[in-house]
C-alpha positions as CSV (number, residue, x, y, z in Angstrom):
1,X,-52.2,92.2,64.3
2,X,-53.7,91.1,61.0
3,X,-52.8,94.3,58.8
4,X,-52.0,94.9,55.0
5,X,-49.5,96.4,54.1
6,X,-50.9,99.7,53.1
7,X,-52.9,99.8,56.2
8,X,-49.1,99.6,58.4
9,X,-48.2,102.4,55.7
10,X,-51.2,104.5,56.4
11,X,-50.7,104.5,60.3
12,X,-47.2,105.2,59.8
13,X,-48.0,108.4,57.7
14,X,-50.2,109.7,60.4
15,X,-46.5,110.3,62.2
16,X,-43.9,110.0,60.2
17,X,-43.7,111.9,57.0
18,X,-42.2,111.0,53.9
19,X,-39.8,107.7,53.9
20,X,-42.2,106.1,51.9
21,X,-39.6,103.2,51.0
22,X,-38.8,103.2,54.3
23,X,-42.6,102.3,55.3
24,X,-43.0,100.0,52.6
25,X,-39.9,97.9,53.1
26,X,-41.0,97.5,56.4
27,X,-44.7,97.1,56.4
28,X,-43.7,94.2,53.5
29,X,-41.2,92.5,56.1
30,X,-44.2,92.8,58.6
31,X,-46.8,91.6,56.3
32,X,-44.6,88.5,56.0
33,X,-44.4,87.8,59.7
34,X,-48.1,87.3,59.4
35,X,-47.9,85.5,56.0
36,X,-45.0,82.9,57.5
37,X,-47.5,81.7,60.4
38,X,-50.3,80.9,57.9
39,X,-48.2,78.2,56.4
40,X,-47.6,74.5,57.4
41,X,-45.0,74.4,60.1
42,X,-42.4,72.6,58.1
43,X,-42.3,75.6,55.7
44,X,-42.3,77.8,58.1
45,X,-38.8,77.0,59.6
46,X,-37.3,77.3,56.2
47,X,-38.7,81.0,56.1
48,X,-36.7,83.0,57.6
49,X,-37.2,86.8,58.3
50,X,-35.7,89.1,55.6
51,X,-33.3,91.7,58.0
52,X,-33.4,95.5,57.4
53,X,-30.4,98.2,57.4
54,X,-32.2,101.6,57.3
55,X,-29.6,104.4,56.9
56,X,-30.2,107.7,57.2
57,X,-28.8,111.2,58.9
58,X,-30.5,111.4,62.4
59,X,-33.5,113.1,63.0
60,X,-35.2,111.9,59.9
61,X,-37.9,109.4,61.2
62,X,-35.6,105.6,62.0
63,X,-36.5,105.9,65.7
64,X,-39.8,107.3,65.2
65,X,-40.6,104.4,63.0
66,X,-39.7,102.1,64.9
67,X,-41.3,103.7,68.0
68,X,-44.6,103.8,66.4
69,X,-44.3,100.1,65.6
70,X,-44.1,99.2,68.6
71,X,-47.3,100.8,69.4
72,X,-49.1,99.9,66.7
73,X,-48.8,96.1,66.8
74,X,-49.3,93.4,69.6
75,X,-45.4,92.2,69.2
76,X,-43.1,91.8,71.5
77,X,-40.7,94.8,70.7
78,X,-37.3,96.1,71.8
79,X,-35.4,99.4,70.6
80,X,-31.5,98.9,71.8
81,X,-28.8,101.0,70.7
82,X,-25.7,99.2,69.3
83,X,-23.4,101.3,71.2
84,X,-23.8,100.2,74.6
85,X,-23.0,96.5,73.9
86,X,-19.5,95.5,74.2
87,X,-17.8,91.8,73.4
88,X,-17.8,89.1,75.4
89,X,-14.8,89.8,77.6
90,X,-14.7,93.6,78.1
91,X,-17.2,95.5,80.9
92,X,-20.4,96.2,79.7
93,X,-23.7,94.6,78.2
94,X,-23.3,91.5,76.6
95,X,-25.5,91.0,73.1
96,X,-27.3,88.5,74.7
97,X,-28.8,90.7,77.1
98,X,-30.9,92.4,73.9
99,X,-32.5,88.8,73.7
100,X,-33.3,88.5,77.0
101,X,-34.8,91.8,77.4
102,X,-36.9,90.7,74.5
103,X,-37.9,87.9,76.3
104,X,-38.6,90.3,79.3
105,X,-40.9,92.4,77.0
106,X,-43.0,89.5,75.5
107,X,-43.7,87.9,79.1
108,X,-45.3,91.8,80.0
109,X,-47.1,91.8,77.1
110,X,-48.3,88.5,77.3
111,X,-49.3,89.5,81.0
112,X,-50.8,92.5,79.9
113,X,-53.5,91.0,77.8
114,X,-54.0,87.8,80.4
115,X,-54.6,90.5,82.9
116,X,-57.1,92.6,80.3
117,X,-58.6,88.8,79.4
118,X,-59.4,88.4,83.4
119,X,-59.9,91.6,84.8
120,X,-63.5,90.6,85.8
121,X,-62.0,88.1,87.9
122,X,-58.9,90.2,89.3
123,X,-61.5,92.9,90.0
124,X,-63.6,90.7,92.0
125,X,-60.8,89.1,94.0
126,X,-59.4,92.7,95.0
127,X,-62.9,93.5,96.2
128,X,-63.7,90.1,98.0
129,X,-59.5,91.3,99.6
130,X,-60.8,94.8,100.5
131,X,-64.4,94.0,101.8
132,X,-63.2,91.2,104.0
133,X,-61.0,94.1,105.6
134,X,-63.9,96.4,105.5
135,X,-66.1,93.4,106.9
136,X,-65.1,91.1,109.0
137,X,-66.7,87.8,108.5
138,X,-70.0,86.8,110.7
139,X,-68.9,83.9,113.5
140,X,-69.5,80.2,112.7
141,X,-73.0,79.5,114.0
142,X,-75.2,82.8,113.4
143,X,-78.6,82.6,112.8
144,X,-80.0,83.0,109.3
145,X,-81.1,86.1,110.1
146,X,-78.2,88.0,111.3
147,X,-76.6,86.0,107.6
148,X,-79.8,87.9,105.2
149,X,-78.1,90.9,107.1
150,X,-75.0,90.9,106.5
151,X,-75.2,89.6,102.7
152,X,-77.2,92.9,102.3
153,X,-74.7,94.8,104.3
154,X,-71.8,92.8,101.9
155,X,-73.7,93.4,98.5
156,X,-74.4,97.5,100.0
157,X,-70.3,98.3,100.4
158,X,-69.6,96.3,97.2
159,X,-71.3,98.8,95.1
160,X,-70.0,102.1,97.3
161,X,-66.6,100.2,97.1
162,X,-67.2,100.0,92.8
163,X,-68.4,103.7,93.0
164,X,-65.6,105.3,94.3
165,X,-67.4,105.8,97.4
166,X,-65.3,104.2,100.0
167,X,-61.9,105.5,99.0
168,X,-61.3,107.6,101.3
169,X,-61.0,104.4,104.3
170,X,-58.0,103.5,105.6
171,X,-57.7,99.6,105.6
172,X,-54.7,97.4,106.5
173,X,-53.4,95.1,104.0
174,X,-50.5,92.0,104.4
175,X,-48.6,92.9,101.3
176,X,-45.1,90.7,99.9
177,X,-42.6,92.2,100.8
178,X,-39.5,92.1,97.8
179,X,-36.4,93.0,98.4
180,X,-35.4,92.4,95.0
181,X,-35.8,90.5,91.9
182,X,-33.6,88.3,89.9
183,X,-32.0,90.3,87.3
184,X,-33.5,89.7,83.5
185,X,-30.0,91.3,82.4
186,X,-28.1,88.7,84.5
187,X,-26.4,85.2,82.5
188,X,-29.3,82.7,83.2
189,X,-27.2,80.6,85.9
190,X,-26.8,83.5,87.5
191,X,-30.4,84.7,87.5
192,X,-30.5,81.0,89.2
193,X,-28.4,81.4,91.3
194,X,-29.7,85.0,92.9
195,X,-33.6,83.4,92.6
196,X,-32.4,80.2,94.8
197,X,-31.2,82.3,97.2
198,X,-34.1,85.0,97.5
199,X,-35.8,81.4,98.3
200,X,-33.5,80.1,101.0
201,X,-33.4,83.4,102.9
202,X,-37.1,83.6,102.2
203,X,-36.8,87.2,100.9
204,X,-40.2,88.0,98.3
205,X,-42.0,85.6,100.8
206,X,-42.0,87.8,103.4
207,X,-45.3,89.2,104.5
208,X,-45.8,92.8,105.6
209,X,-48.5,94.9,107.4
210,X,-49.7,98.2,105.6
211,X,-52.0,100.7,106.1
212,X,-53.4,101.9,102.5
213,X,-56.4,103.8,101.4
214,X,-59.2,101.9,99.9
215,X,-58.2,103.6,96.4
216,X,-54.3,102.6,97.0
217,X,-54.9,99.4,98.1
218,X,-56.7,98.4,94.5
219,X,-53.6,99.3,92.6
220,X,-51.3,97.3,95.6
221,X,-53.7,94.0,95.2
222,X,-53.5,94.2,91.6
223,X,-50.1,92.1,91.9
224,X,-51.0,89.7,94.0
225,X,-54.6,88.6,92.3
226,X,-52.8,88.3,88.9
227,X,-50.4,86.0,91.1
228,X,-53.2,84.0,91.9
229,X,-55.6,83.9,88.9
230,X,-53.1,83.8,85.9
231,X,-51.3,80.6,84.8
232,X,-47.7,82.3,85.2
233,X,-46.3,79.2,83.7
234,X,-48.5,79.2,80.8
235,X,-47.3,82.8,80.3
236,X,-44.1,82.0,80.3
237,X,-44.3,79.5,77.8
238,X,-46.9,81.4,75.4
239,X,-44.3,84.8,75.8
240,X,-41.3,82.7,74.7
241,X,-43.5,81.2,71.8
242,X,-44.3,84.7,70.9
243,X,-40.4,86.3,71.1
244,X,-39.6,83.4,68.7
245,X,-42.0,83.9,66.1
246,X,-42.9,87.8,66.8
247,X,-40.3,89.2,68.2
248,X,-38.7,92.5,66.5
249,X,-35.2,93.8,67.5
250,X,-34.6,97.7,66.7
251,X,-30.9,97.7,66.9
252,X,-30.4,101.8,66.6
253,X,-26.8,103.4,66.4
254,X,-25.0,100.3,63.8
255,X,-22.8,102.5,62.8
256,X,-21.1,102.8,66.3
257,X,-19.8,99.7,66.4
258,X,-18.4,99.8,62.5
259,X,-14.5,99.6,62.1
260,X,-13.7,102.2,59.3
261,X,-11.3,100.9,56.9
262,X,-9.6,104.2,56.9
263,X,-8.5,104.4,60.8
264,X,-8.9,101.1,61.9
265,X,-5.7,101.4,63.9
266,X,-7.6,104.4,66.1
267,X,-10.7,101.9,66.5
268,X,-11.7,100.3,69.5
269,X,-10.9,96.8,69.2
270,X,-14.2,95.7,71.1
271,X,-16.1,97.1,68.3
272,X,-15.8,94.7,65.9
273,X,-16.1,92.2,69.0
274,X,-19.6,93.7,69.1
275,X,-20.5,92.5,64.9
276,X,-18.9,89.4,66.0
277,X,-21.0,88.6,69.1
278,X,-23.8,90.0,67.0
279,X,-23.6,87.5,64.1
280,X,-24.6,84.2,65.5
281,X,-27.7,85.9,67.1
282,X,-29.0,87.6,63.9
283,X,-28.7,84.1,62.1
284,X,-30.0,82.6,64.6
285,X,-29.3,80.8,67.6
286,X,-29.8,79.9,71.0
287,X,-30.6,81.8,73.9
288,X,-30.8,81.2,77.6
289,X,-33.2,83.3,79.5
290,X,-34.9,83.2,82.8
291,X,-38.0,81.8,81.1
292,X,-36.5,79.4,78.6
293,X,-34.1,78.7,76.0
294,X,-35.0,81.6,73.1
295,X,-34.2,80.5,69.8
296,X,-33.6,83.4,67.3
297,X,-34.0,82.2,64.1
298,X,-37.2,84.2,63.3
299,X,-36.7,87.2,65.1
300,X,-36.8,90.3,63.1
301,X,-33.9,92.7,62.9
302,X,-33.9,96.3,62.1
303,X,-30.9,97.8,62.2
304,X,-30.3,101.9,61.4
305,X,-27.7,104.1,62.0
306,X,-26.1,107.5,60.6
307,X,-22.8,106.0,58.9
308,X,-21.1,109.8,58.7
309,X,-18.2,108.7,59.4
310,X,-18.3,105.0,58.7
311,X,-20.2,103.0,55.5
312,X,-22.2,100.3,55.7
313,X,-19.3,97.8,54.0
314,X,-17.4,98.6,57.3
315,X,-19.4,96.2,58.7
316,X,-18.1,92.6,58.7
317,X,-19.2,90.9,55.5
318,X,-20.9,88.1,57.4
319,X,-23.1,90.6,59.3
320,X,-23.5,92.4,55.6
321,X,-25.2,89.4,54.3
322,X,-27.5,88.8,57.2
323,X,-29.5,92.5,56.5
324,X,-30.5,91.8,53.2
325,X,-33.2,94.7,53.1
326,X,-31.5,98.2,52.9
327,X,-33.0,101.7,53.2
328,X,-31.9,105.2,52.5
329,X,-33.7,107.6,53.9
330,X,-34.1,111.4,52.9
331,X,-32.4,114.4,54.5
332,X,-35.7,116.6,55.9
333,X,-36.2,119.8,53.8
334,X,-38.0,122.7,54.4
335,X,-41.1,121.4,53.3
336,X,-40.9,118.1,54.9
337,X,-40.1,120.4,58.2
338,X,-43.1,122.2,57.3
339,X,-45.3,119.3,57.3
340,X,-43.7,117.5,60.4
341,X,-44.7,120.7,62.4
342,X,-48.9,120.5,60.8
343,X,-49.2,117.2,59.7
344,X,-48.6,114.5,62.1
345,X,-51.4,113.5,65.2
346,X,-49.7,114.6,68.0
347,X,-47.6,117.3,65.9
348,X,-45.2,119.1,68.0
349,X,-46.9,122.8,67.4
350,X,-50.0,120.9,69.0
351,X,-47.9,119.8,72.1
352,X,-47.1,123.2,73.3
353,X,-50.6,123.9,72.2
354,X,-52.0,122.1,74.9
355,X,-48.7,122.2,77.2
356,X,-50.2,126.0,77.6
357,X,-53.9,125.4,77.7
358,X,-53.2,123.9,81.1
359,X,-52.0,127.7,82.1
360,X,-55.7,129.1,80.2
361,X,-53.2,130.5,77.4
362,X,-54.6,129.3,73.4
363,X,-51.7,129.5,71.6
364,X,-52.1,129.5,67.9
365,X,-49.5,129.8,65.2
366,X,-49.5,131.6,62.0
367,X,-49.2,130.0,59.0
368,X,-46.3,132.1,57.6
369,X,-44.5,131.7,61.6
370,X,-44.7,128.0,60.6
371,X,-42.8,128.7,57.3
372,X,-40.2,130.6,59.3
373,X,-39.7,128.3,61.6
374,X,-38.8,125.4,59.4
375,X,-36.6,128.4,57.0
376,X,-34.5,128.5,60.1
377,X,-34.6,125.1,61.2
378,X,-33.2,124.0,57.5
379,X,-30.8,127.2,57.4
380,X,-29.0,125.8,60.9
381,X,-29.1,122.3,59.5
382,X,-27.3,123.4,56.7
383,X,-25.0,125.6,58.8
384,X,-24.2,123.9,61.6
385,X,-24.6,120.4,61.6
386,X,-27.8,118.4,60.2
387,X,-29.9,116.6,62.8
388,X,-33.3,116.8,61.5
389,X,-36.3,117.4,63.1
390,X,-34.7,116.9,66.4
391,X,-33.8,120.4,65.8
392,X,-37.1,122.0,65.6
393,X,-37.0,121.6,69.7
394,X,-34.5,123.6,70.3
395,X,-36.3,126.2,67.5
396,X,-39.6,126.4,69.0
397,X,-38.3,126.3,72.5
398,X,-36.1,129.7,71.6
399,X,-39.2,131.5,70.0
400,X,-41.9,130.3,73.1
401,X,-39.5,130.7,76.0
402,X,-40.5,134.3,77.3
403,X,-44.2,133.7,76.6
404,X,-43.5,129.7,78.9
405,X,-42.2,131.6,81.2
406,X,-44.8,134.1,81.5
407,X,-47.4,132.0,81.3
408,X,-49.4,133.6,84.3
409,X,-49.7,137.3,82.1
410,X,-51.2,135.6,79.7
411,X,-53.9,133.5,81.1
412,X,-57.8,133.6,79.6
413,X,-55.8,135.3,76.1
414,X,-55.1,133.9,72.3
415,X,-51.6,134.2,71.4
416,X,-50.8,134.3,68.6
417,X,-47.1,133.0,67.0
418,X,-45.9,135.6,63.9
419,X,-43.3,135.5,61.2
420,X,-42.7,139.0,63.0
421,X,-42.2,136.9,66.5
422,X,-40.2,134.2,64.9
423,X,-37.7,137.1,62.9
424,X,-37.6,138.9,66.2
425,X,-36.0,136.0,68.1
426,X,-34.0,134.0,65.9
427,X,-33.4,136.2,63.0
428,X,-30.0,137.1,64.5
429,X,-29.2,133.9,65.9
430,X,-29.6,132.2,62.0
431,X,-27.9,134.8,60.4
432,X,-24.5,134.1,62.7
433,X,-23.4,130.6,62.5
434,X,-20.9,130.9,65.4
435,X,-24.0,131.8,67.8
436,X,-25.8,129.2,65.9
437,X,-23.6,126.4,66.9
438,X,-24.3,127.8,70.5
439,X,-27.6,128.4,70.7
440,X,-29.4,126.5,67.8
C-alpha cells in the first residue's frame, strides 16, 4: 500500500493514542519498504530493513499497533509471542516455525485477492455446479426446440439462483473429502513426508456425497472452483516473493526470553537458546517451507516487550545490534485513559454501546462517569499493578454488570452512566487496594 508516512500516522491515531514516536518510527520503517522496491534490484539487496525494539509497560498500545497494521496494509503479517518458542533441542515451537507461518499467511493473502481478482469467474463456475444439479442436462439428439426451451428454462433459474430465490432446495453435491492437511508448522521433509502419504493412501482425493442447501452449497463450491480457476503454483511463487520482500514479523513478549544478568543462575537455559536460534533468522537467512525456500533477509522485525524484570542489554549483544530502531513508549495517564475511552473508532464505551442496542437498551455515558472511570482505572494502576488500558475491561465490566445482566428491564429505555453510578460501584473497591488486587 503506497502510503506516506503521515498518512500510516493518521490511521494509526484513529486507534491508538499518543505514542507518536512509536507511530513515526514505524510508519518511516514502512515508508522504506516501499521506497527499497522503487530502486534498481542491485541496490535493493544491499538495503536491508532497519529492526525495531518498542518497549513499553503492557497495555499501552505495542499490540494494538501492530494489530492495526496488519489491517491497514496488504502485507503479509504475523504477530508471535517470543515466549512460546524454545531452542532447537528442547519440546516446543521451533523459531523457524514463525517463518513458515509467515509463509502460511502471504500464500492466504495472496489467495485472497486472486480469489477477489476472479470472483466473476468462481461465481459462474459455482452456478454452472449448482444448476447442472438443479438441471439435468437435455439428452444428446433433441430437437432445437426442446434446446430454445431449456436455455430459457437455464437462463430463468440462473437469475432465481443469483436472487436468493432458490436457497431454500436441497441439492446433492460430490464434495473432497480431507482428512487432513500437511502441517505448515511441520520441518519441511516432514510436511513431505505426511503430503506423499495423504497421496499414496489417496486421502484429500476422496470424493463424497452430500446433501446441502442451495445457499450452503455456494460457500462448500467455493473451494473447489478456486482449485480450478487459480494458478496455485503461481500463488505460491508470488506469496513467497511477497514474504521476502513484505513480510513483517511482530515478535511480542522479547523480554521473556531475556537472561537477566542478576539471576542468570535461576534462568532457564533454553532462553537464551531462543536469542540464539533467533539471530541467524533476523540477519537473514534461509528458510525451508512447504512452498519454497524463504529467504529472510528483508523481512521486517518488530520486536516489543515489558522488560520489568529484565533490560533490553540482557539480550545477547548480537541480537542487540540486529534492532537498530528502539522505542519507549509512555505509561497511559488519566487523560490518555480518558481519550482511549472517546477518541478512538471503535472506542470501547461504543462497544458496549451497541453490545446493548441489540437488547433495545441506548446506553449513554456521562461525560464526568468517563472522567471517573479513567480516575479509577489510573488510581488501581498505580495501586496495584500497571497494565494499561487493558484494565479499563475489567472497570467498565464492574460498573455495567447489573444493568448486562438485566438487560430485559431495560429494553425500549436510555440509560444513562453517572459519576454517581461509577462512585456507587467502585468507590469502595479503589479506595481498598487489597479488594483491588481481587477485583480490579
Amino acid at each position: 500500500m503506497n502510503l506516506t508516512p503521515k498518512e500510516i500516522v493518521k490511521f494509526l491515531d484513529d486507534y491508538v493514542i499518543g505514542q507518536d514516536e512509536a507511530k513515526k518510527i514505524i510508519a518511516v520503517a514502512l515508508r522504506n519498504r516501499y521506497r527499497r522496491m522503487q530502486l534498481d534490484k542491485s541496490l535493493q539487496e544491499d538495503i536491508i530493513p532497519k529492526n525495531i525494539l518498542m518497549i513499553g509497560s503492557t497495555g499501552v498500545g505495542k499490540t494494538e499497533i501492530a494489530r492495526r497494521l496488519s489491517k491497514m496494509f496488504g502485507l503479509p503479517f504475523i504477530k508471535v509471542e517470543a515466549s512460546k518458542y524454545t531452542e532447537v533441542g528442547f519440546v516446543g515451537r521451533d523459531v523457524e516455525s514463525m517463518v513458515r507461518d509467515l509463509a502460511m499467511a502471504s500464500l492466504n493473502l495472496v489467495k485472497k485477492e486472486e480469489r477477489e481478482k476472479n470472483s466473476d469467474k468462481i461465481n459462474e463456475y459455482i452456478e454452472k455446479k449448482i444448476l447442472e444439479k438443479l438441471l439435468p442436462p437435455l439428452p444428446k439428439g433433441a430437437s432445437e426446440d426442446k434446446l430454445k426451451d431449456y436455455e430459457t428454462s437455464y437462463e430463468k433459474m440462473k437469475e432465481k439462483l443469483k436472487d436468493g430465490k432458490l436457497d431454500h432446495l436441497s441439492i446433492e453435491l460430490d464434495i473432497d473429502q480431507t482428512t487432513f492437511e500437511a502441517g505448515s508448522n511441520l520441518p519441511p521433509d516432514m510436511a513431505a513426508m505426511q503430503e506423499n502419504f495423504i497421496k499414496v493412501i489417496g486421502i484429500g482425493s476422496k470424493k463424497v456425497k452430500k446433501e446441502f442447501k442451495v445457499k450452503d452449497a455456494k460457500e462448500a463450491l467455493k473451494n473447489e472452483a478456486s482449485e480450478k480457476i487459480l494458478d496455485m503454483d503461481s500463488i505460491k511463487i508470488q506469496a513467497l516473493k511477497r514474504a521476502e520482500n513484505e513480510g513483517i514479523i511482530f515478535i511480542d513478549e522479547i523480554d521473556k526470553v531475556a537472561v537477566s544478568s542478576g539471576s542468570s543462575n535461576h534462568q532457564d537455559p533454553s532462553k537464551e537458546g531462543v536469542q540464539r536460534d533467533l539471530l541467524p533468522i533476523v540477519e537473514g537467512s534461509s528458510v525451508s517451507t512447504k512452498f519454497g525456500t524463504l529467504k529472510t533477509d528483508h523481512i521486517l522485525f518488530i520486536a516489543a516487550g515489558a522488560f520489568h524484570i529484565s533490560k533490553p542489554s540482557d539480550l545477547i549483544p548480537e541480537l542487540q545490534g540486529r534492532f537498530p530502531l528502539r522505542v519507549n513508549l509512555d505509561s497511559l495517564d488519566e487523560n490518555a485513559l480518558y481519550e482511549i475511552l472517546t477518541k478512538p473508532k471503535n472506542s470501547l464505551l461504543s462497544q458496549y454501546q451497541a453490545l446493548l442496542k441489540t437488547e433495545d437498551v441506548k446506553l449513554e455515558f456521562s461525560d464526568e462517569s468517563i472522567k471517573a472511570i479513567a480516575k479509577v482505572t489510573q488510581n488501581a494502576n498505580q495501586k496495584v499493578e500497571d497494565i494499561g488500558a487493558r484494565r479499563l475491561h475489567t472497570v467498565i465490566e464492574r460498573v455495567l454488570e447489573d444493568i448486562s445482566f438485566s438487560a430485559d428491564e431495560y429494553k425500549g429505555q436510555k440509560v444513562i452512566i453517572t459519576k454517581e453510578l461509577v462512585d456507587e460501584k467502585l468507590g469502595e473497591i479503589s479506595q481498598n487496594e487489597d479488594l483491588a488486587k481481587y477485583i480490579l
